[in-house]
C-alpha positions as CSV (number, residue, x, y, z in Angstrom):
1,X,-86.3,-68.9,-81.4
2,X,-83.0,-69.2,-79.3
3,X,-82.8,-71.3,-76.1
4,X,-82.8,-68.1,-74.0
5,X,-85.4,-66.2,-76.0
6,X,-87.6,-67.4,-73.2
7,X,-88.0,-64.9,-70.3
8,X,-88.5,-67.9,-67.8
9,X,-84.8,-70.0,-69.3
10,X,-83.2,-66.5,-69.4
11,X,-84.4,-65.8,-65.8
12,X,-83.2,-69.2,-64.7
13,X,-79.5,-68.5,-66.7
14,X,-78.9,-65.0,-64.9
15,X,-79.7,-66.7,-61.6
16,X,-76.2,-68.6,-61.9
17,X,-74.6,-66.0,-64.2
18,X,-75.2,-62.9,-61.6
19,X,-72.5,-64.5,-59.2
20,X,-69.7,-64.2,-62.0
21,X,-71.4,-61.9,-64.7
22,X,-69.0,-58.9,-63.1
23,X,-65.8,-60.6,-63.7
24,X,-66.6,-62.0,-67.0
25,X,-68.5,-59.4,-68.8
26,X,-65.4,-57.2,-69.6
27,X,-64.5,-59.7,-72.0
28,X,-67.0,-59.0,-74.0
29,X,-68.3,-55.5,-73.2
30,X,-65.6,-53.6,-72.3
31,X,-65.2,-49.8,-70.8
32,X,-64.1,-48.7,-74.4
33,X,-67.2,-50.4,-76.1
34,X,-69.5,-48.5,-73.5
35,X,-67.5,-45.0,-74.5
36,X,-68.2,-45.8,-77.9
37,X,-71.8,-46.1,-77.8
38,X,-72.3,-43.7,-74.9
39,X,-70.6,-41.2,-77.9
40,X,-73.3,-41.8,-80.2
41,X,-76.1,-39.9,-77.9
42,X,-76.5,-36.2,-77.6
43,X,-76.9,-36.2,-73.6
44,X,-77.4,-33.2,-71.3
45,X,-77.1,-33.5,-67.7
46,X,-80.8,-33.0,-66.7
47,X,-82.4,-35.6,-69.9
48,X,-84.5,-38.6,-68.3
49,X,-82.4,-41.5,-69.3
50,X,-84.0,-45.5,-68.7
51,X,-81.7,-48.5,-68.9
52,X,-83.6,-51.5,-70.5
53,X,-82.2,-54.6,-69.3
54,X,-79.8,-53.0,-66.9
55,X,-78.5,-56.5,-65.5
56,X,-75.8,-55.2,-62.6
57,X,-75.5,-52.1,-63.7
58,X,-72.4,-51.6,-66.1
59,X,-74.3,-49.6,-69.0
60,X,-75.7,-48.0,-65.7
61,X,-72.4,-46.2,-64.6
62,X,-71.3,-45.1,-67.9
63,X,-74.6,-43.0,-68.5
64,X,-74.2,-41.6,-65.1
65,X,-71.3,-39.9,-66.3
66,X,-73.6,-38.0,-68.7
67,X,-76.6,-37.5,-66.3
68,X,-77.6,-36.8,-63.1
69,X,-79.9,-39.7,-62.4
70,X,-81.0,-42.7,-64.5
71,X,-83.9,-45.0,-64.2
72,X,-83.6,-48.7,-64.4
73,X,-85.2,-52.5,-65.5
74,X,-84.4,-55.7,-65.4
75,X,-86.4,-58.7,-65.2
76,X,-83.8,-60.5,-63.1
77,X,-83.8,-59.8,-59.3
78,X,-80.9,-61.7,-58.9
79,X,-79.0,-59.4,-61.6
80,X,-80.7,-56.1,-59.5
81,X,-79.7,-57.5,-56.1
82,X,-75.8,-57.1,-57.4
83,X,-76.8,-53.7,-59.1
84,X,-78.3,-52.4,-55.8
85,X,-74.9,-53.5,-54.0
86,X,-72.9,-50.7,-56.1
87,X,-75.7,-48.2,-56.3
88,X,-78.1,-48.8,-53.5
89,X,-81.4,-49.0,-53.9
90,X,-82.3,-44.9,-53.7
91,X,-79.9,-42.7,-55.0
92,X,-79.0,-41.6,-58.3
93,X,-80.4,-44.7,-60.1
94,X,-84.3,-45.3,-60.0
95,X,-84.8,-49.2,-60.2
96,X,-87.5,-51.5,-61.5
97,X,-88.1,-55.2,-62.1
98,X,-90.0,-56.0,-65.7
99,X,-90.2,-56.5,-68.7
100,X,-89.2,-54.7,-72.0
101,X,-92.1,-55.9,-73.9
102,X,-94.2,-53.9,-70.9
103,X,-92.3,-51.2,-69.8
104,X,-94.1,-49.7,-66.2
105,X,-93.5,-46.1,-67.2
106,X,-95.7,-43.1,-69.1
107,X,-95.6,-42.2,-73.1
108,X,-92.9,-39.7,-73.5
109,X,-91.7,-40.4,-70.1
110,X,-87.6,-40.0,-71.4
111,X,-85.0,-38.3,-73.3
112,X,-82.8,-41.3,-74.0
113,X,-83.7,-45.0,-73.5
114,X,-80.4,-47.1,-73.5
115,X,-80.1,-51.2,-73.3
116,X,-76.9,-53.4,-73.8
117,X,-76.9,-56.9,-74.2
118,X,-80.7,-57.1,-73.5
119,X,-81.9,-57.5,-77.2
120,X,-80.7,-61.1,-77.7
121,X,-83.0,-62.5,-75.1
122,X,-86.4,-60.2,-75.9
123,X,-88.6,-63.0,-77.5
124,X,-91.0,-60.3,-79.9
125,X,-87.9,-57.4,-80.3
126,X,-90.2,-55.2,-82.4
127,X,-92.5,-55.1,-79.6
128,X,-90.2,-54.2,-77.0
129,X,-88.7,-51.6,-79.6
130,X,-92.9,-50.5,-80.0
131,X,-92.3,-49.9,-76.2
132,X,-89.1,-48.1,-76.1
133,X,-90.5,-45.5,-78.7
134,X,-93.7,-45.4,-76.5
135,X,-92.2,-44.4,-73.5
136,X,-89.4,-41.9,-75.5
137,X,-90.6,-37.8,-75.7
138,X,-90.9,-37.3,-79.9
139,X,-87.0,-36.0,-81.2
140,X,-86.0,-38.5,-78.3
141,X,-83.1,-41.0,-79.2
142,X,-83.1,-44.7,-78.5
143,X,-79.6,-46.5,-78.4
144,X,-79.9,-50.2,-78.3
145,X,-76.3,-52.5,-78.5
146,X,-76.9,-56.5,-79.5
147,X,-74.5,-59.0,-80.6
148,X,-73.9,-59.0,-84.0
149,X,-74.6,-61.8,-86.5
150,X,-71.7,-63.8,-87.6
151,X,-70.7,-64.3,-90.8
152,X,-70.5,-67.9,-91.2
153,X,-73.9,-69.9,-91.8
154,X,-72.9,-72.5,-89.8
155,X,-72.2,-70.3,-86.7
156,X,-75.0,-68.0,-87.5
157,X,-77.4,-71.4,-86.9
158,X,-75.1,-72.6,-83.4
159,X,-75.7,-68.9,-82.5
160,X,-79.1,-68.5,-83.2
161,X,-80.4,-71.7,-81.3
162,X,-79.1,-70.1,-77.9
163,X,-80.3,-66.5,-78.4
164,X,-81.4,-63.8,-81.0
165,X,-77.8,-62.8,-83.2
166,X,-79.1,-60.1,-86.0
167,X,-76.9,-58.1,-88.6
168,X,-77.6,-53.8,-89.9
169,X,-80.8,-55.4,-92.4
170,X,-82.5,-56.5,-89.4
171,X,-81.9,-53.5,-87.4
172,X,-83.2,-51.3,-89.9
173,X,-86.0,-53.9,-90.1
174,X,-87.1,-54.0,-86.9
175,X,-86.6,-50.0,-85.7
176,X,-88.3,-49.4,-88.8
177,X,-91.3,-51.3,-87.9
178,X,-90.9,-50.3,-84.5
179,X,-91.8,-46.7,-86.4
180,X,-88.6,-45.3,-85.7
181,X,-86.1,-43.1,-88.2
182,X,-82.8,-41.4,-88.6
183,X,-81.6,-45.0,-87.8
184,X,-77.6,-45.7,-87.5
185,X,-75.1,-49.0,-86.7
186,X,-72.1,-49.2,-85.7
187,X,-69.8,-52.5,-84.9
188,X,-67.7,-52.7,-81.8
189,X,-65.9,-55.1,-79.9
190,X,-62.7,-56.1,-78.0
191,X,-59.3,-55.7,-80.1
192,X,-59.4,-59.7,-81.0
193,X,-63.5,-59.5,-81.8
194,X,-64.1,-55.8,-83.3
195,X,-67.1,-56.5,-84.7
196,X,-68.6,-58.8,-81.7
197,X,-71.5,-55.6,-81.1
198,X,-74.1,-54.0,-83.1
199,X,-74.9,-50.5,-81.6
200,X,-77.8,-49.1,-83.3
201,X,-79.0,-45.4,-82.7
202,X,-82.3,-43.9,-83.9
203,X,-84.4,-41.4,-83.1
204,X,-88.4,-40.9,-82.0
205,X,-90.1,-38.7,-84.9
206,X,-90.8,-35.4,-83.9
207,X,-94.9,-35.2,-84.0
């Protein structure tokens, strides 16, 4: 398990990172990454949409250009106190603090469940992913984006000692167990990193 696998260390980290995460994150998850990924969902403007992991609030924006109103986690209230600045804290977006291993919300309580750049620091992912398909309405799709696992063993071991990197195997691995199907990747990243991201899409069997 990666340094920040642990909810407590990656609480600790986004305490410091929530003062600069705005004006760093674009160099890794860009605008045109989000428009990628938001492409890969089937969205109409009334669906119940949740944001795993929602940190300040970028993924946040782009799937309110799809939808009327979106609900929100994260388990960092530092991270929410910069997300309530641009959204406040009623509006369009519902906000709550917890956890993605024990999401607060009703079985087939959403369309869509979305999370960027939450998946690397989920200690059990299959159990969050358990969760996700819990809390999506059967035909429901889940979108999740994670860093993808580089190709080099000796960065693939530097990477995986600070956080959870995975490759398309895994994914299928772990939606699979997670009881999902019709599951899809796609890589994305910045022009010099294109395949940074791992965007996987699947979708909630139909019962």
């Amino acid at each position: 398990m990666g340094l920040l696998e642990d909810k407590a260390r990656a609480r600790t980290f986004y305490r410091f990172l929530s003062t600069i995460y705005d004006r760093i994150n674009p160099y890794v998850w860009t605008e045109a990454m989000r428009a990628d990924a938001l492409a890969e969902l089937d969205f109409e403007a009334e669906d119940r949409v949740l944001d795993v992991g929602c940190g300040t609030g970028f993924g946040t924006a782009g799937l309110l250009d799809h939808v009327e109103t979106v609900h929100a986690l994260d388990q960092s209230a530092h991270q929410l106190e910069h997300a309530y600045e641009k959204f406040g804290r009623r509006g369009p977006v519902q906000f709550s603090r917890g956890d993605a291993e024990r999401l607060p919300y009703a079985a087939d309580s959403f369309d869509v469940v979305w999370s960027s750049g939450s998946i690397e620091y989920w200690p059990d992912p299959v159990a969050a992913l358990e969760e996700f398909r819990r809390v999506t309405r059967p035909g429901g799709q889940v979108l999740v984006v994670g860093p993808n696992a580089p190709s080099s063993r000796v960065l693939r071991k530097l990477a995986d000692a600070i956080m959870f990197f995975y490759d398309e195997r895994e994914a299928d691995r772990m939606f699979e167990a997670a009881g999902f199907e019709a599951i899809e990747h796609v890589t994305m990243g910045p022009s010099y990193r294109p395949n940074v991201a791992i965007t996987t899409v699947a979708r909630v069997p139909d019962e």
